[in-house]
N, C-alpha and C positions, 0 to 999 in steps of 0.2 A: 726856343728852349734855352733856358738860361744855363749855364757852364758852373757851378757849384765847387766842383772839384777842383777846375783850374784856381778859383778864385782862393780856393783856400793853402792850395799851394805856392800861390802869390804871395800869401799874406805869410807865410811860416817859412820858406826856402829859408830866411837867413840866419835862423836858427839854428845852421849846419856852421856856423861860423868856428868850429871846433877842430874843422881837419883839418888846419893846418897847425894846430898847437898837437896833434896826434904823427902827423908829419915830422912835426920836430922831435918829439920824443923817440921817434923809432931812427930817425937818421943822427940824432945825436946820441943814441946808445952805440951806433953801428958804426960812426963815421965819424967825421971831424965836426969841428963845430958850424966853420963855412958851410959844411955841405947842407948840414941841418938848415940853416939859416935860409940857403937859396932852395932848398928844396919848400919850405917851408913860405916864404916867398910864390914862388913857382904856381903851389897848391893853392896861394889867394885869388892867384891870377886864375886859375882853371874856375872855381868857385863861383868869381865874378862873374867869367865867362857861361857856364850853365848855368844861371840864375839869371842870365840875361837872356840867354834860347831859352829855357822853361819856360818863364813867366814874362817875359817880354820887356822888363824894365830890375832896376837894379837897388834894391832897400839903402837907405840912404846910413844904416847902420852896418851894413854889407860897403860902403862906400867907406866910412870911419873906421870900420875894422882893417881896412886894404890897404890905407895911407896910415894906422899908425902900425901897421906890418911891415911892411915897408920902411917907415923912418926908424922904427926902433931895431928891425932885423938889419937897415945898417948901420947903427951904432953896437949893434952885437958883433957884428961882423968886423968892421973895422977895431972894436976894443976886445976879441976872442972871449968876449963876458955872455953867456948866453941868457942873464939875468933879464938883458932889454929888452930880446923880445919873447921873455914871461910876464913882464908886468904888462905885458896888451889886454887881458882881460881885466885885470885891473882897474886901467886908465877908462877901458869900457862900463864897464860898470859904472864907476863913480863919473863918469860923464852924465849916463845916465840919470846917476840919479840925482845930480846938481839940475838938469831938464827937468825932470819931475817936480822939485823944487821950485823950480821955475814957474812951473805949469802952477803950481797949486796957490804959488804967491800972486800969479796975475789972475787968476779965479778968485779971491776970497771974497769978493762981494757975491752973494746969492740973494737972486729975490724969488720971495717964496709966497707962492699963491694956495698951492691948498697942504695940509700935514702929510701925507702921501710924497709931494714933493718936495715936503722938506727930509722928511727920511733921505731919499735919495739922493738930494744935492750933498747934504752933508756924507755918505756914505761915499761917495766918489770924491769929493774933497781931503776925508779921511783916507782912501784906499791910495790918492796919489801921494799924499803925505807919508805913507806909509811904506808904500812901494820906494818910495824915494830913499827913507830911511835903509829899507832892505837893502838897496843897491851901493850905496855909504860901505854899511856895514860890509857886506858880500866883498866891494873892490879892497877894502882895507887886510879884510881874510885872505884874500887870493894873492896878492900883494904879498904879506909874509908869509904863504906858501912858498911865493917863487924867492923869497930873501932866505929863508931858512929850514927849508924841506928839498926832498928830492926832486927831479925832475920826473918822476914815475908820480910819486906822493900828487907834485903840482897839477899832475895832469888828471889824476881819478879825482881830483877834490874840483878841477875846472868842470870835466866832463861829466860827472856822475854827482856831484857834491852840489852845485847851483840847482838840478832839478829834484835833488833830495831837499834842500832848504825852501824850494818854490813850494813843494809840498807841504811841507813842516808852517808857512809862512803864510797859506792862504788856507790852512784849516784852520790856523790861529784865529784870520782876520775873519771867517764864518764866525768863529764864536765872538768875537767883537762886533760883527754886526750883529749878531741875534740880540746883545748883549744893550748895544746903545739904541735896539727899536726897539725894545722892553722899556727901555730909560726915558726915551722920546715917548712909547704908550704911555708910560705913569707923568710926563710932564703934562699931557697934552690934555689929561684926564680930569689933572688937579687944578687946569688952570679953567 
């Protein structure tokens, strides 16, 4: 019997990557900035820790998110600036989506065997180009969140703001795909 459940809690665990920027919020309303920073710390460390008992191994974005919690919670810590470690989603993000970049710049050759798969190649060619774009865009926003918004502000726009845009961003790209296989029917029709 195959394990379904586990599998897809393997694939999504790291998506909790948020509580420790919730951590900080609440210990740096409450406490000094140190505290926030090690409690904040602390929380990656526990994070890791059950993502590695849950699911048995450890998302390699769960690994980037820990190392720049860490280098940037102690350059907040050492400069009492708690600015470094708000731009961690940031630096995530746009990591992100310089990789996607990546991804779409060493794919751009497609060969295409029948119009079916050319839909498709291009569709995902497009959606990483895109994604890519979104995540540019998103580190840049989040980024002058934490330059020039609250620490409350930063945190509903990290937590609640990136799965409102993901919505917003992939009802768009529906209509872009409907949009470019209309474009591809009437290419494929006329030629």
């Amino acid at each position: 019997m195959i394990d379904t459940a586990g599998k897809s809690r393997k694939s999504y665990f790291f998506l909790l990557s948020f509580l420790p920027q919730i951590v900080f919020w609440h210990l740096e309303r409450n406490y000094t900035l140190q505290i926030a920073v090690l409690g904040s710390i602390l929380v990656a460390f526990l994070e890791i820790f059950l993502e590695k008992i849950f699911t048995k191994s450890v998302h390699n974005l769960s690994k980037l998110n820990i190392v720049l919690i860490i280098c940037l919670g102690f350059l907040s810590y050492q400069l009492n600036n708690g600015l470094w470690i708000k731009l961690n989603p940031a630096i995530v993000a746009i990591l992100c989506g310089l990789f996607l970049f990546w991804l779409f710049n060493k794919n751009k050759k497609i060969d295409v065997i029948h119009p079916r798969q050319t839909f498709f190649s291009l569709a995902v060619k497009n959606l990483t180009s895109h994604m890519g774009w979104f995540f540019l865009t998103y580190g840049l926003i989040i980024a002058l969140f934490a330059f020039y918004s609250s620490t409350t502000a930063w945190l509903i726009f990290k937590a609640i703001g990136l799965y409102f845009l993901l919505l917003c961003f992939f009802m768009g790209e529906l209509f872009w795909l409907r949009f470019s296989q209309q474009k591809l029917s009437e290419n494929l029709s006329n030629s």
